[in-house]
C-alpha positions, 0 to 999 in steps of 0.5 A, spaced: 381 901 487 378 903 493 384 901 498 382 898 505 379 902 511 386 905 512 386 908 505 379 911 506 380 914 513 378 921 513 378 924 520 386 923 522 386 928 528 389 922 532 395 922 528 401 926 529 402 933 525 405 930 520 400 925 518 393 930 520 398 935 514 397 930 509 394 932 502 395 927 497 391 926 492 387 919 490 389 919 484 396 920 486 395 914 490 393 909 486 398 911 481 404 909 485 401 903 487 399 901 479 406 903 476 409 898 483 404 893 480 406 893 473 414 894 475 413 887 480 411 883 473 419 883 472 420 881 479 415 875 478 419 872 472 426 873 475 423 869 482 420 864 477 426 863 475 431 862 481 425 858 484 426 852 477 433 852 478 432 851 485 427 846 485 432 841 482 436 841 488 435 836 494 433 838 502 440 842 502 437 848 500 434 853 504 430 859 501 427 864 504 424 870 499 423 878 503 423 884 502 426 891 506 420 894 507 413 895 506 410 900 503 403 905 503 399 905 498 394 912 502 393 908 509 392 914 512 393 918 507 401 916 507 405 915 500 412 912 503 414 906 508 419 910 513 412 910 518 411 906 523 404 904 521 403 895 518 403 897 511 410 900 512 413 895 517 410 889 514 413 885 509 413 878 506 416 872 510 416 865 505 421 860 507 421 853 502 426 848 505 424 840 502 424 835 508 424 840 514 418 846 513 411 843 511 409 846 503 403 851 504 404 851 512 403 858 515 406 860 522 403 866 526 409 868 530 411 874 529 418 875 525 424 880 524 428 881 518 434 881 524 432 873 525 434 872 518 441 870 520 441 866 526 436 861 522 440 860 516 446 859 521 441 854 525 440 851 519 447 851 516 449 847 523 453 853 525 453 857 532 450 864 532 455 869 535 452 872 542 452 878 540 448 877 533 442 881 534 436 876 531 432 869 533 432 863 530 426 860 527 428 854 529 429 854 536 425 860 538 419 865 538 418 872 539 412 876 544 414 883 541 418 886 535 422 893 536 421 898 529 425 904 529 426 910 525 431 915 524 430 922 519 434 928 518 433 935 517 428 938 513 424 931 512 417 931 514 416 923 519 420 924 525 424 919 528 420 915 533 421 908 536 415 903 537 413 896 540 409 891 537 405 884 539 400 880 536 396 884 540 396 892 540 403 897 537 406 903 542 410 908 538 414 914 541 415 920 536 422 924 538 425 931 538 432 932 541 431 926 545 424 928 548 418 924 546 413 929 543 406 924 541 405 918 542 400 912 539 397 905 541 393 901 537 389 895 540 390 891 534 386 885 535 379 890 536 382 895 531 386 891 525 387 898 520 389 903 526 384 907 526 383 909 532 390 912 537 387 910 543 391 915 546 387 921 542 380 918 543 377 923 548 377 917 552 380 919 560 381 911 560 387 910 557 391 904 556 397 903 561 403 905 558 408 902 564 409 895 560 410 897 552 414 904 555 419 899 558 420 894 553 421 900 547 426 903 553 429 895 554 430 893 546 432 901 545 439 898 548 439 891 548 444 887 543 445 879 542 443 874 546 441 880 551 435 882 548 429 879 549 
């Protein structure tokens, strides 16, 4: 098993420190991912089963299978899920709702596991209170999504914030409040992140006015007040 592009980076100077300090091992890395495999074997048959019982009741029924996180299998040179890049951040989002989400339909608005709440409580006819964080999938959409990460002592990702859009991810790594490193990726031209735009030797760097204030804006908005 060889990975993706992210897995078979090789020149990570772009990253910050506590990615260019990675020494995991392949072999490590495909270890980790095979033991996961053989583990979610059980979790197939427990879905299985919950998804027959379920397909015996009516359109009543909404069931909505995630997950908490995602998680890296190498992509740059990482074994964990406390970073902000899309192996870590990106989970499964599958809804089955008979008589109102088409079978096999896919939609490519961007989703938070915070949406999760409203939209049962949309699809439950109840009114979501004001101040519950999250959109509905049934009455809204999202340009962007706010991922965060906060460490503690002696551990070595530290805490950052970051953007994201279908178009590129801003991310600022903190100490003591201060930002330290910065990242942005334009993810339609560079999918795998494997190019920090902002460490490229380029002097033309991408403008940072509008992805600092939407990650300064989510950073203290709540409810209906976030964008």
């Amino acid at each position: 098993w060889w990975g993706n592009p992210a897995f078979r980076e090789s020149d990570r100077r772009d990253k910050p420190p506590y990615v260019r300090q990675q020494t995991q091992s392949v072999q490590r890395m495909r270890d980790i991912r095979a033991r996961q495999l053989r583990t979610l074997m059980s979790v197939d048959d427990m879905v299985g089963r919950v998804m027959t019982v379920l397909s015996n009741l009516n359109e009543n029924t909404l069931a909505i299978f995630t997950s908490d996180n995602g998680y890296q299998w190498g992509e740059h040179g990482l074994t964990n899920k406390t970073t902000p890049y899309t192996p870590s951040i990106m989970v499964p989002f599958l809804v089955r709702w008979p008589g109102h989400v088409a079978p096999s339909s896919k939609d490519g608005r961007l989703v938070s596991l915070i949406d999760i709440a409203p939209t049962v409580a949309q699809a439950a006819g109840l009114v979501p209170d004001p101040m519950m964080d999250g959109r509905s999938l049934f009455s809204s959409a999202r340009d962007h999504i706010l991922t965060e990460f906060f460490t503690w002592p002696g551990y070595v990702v530290p805490t950052w914030a970051s953007v994201r859009t279908n178009t590129y991810q801003y991310v600022e790594y903190y100490d003591g409040g201060s930002v330290t490193f910065r990242e942005y990726y334009d993810l339609a031209a560079d999918p795998w992140q494997l190019v920090n735009l902002l460490r490229d030797g380029d002097p033309s760097n991408p403008d940072l006015t509008a992805p600092k204030a939407l990650v300064a804006a989510a950073k203290v908005c709540a409810g209906v007040d976030c964008p």
